[in-house]
LUMSEVEX-304240 format. One record per residue (C-alpha): residue in one letter; z, x, y. Coordinates in pm, whole numbers, padded with zeros to 5 digits, always signed. Example, Ala and Ser with C-alpha at 12.3 -4.5 7.8 and 13.67 -1.06 7.14 Angstrom:
// LUMSEVEX-304240
A+00780+01230-00450;S+00714+01367-00106;
// end
This chain:
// LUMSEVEX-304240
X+00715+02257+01198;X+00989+01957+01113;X+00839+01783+00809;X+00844+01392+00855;X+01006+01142+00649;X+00786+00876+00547;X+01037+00536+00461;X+00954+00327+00167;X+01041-00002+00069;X+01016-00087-00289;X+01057-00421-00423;X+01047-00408-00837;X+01205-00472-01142;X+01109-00124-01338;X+01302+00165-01324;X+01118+00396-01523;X+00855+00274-01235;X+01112+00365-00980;X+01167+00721-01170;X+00756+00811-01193;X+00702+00741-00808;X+01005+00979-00688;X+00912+01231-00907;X+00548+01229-00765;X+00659+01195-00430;X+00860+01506-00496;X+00594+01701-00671;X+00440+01660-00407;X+00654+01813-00096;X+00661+01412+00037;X+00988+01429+00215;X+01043+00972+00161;X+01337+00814+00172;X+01313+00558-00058;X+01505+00205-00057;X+01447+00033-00418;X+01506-00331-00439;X+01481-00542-00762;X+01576-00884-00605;X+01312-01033-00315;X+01636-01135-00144;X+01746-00775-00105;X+01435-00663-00036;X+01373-00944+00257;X+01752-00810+00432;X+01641-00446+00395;X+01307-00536+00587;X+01515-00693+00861;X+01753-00409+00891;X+01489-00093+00911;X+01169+00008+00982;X+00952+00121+00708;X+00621+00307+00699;X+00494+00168+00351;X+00593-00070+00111;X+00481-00105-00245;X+00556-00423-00438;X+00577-00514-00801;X+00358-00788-00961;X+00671-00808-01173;X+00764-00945-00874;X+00678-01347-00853;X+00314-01322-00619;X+00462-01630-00426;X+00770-01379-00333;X+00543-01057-00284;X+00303-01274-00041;X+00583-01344+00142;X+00763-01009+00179;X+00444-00840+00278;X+00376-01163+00580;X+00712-01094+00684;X+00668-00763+00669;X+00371-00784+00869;X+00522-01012+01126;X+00711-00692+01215;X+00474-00439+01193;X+00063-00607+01218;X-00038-00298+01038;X+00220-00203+00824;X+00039-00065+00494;X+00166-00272+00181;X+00052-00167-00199;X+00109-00419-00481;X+00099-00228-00798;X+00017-00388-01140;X+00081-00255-01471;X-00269-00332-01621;X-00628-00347-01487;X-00647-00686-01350;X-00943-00766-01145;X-00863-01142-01048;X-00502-01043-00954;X-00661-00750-00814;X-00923-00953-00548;X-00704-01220-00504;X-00391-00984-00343;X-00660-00801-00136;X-00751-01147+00024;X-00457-01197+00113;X-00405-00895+00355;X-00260-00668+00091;X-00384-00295+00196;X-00411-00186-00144;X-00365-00247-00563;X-00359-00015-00816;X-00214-00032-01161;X+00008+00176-01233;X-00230+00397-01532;X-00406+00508-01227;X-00127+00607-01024;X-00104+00948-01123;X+00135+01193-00959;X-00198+01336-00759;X-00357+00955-00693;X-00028+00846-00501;X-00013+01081-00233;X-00394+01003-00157;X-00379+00602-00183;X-00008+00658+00079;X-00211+00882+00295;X-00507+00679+00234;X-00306+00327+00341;X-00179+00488+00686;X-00493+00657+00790;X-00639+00288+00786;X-00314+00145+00933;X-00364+00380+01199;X-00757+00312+01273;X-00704-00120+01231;X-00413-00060+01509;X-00603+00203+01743;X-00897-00059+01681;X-00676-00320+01788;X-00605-00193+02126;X-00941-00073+02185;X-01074-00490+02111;X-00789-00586+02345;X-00889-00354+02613;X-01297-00349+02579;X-01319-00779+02406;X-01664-00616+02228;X-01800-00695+01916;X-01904-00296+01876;X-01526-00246+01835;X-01486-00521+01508;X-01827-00281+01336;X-01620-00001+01421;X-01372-00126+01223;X-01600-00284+00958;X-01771+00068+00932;X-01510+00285+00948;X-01328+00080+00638;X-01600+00114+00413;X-01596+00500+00478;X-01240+00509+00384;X-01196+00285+00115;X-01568+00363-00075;X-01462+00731-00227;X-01093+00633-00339;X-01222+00235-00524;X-01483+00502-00689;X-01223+00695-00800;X-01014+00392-00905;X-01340+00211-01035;X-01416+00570-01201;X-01058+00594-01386;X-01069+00190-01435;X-01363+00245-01679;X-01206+00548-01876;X-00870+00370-01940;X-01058+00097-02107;X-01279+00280-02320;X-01246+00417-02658;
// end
């Protein structure tokens, strides 16, 4: 069976960042080919010239220029799963990236080299569900399908925040 390669975009500044998410990648028997970007600019071309099937971005990153990689991202690809990581627990930045369409957050404590194959695989399952969703709405125009998706979220999401909420509270204990 021909093992899939999944394509990421990165767009940060970090390259020991860059270093820990090959390496768990690789641990991991993820074949990825990975395109690392450090300037919004770059990052903005390389989203024009390929298609990608994730994209993490920095919050070293200005949030003005994330917000607008991941819309133009989206503009290409509705469902396209996008993952800002942060390097501390922040709860505002946190809630205020997820309203505005992010897919995920995590900081990077949490993203262990067994967390980031399960928030990737995680991100496309949902991908996949908001898009088969989509055509379902399209074709049936019924409310049932929007609980579907409502429902169907929460069943996803709930176990991996209460792992993240779960290793959240360890990291800032004593």
């Amino acid at each position: 069976m021909k093992q899939t390669t999944l394509k990421v975009l990165m767009a940060d500044t970090d390259s020991s960042q860059r270093a820990f998410i090959e390496n768990a990648f690789s641990q991991n028997n993820i074949n990825t080919q990975i395109v690392w970007e450090d300037k919004i600019s770059e990052a903005l071309n390389k989203l024009e010239e390929k298609e990608f099937d994730i994209i993490f971005i920095s919050s070293q990153i200005p949030l003005a220029d994330g917000i607008d990689l991941m819309n133009k991202a989206r503009k290409k690809n509705k469902f396209l799963p996008v993952i800002f990581v942060t390097p501390k627990t922040d709860h505002e930045f946190l809630n205020n990236i997820l309203k505005e369409g992010a897919t995920e957050c995590i900081s990077s404590p949490l993203m262990t080299s067994e967390m980031l194959p399960l928030l990737v695989r995680q991100s496309q399952y949902r991908a996949q569900l908001e898009s088969a969703l989509s055509l379902y709405q399209v074709e049936h125009s019924g409310t049932g399908a929007r609980q579907f998706l409502v429902d169907i979220s929460h069943q996803v999401r709930t176990p991996l925040n209460s792992i993240i909420g779960f290793s959240t509270a360890m990291l800032e204990m004593e």
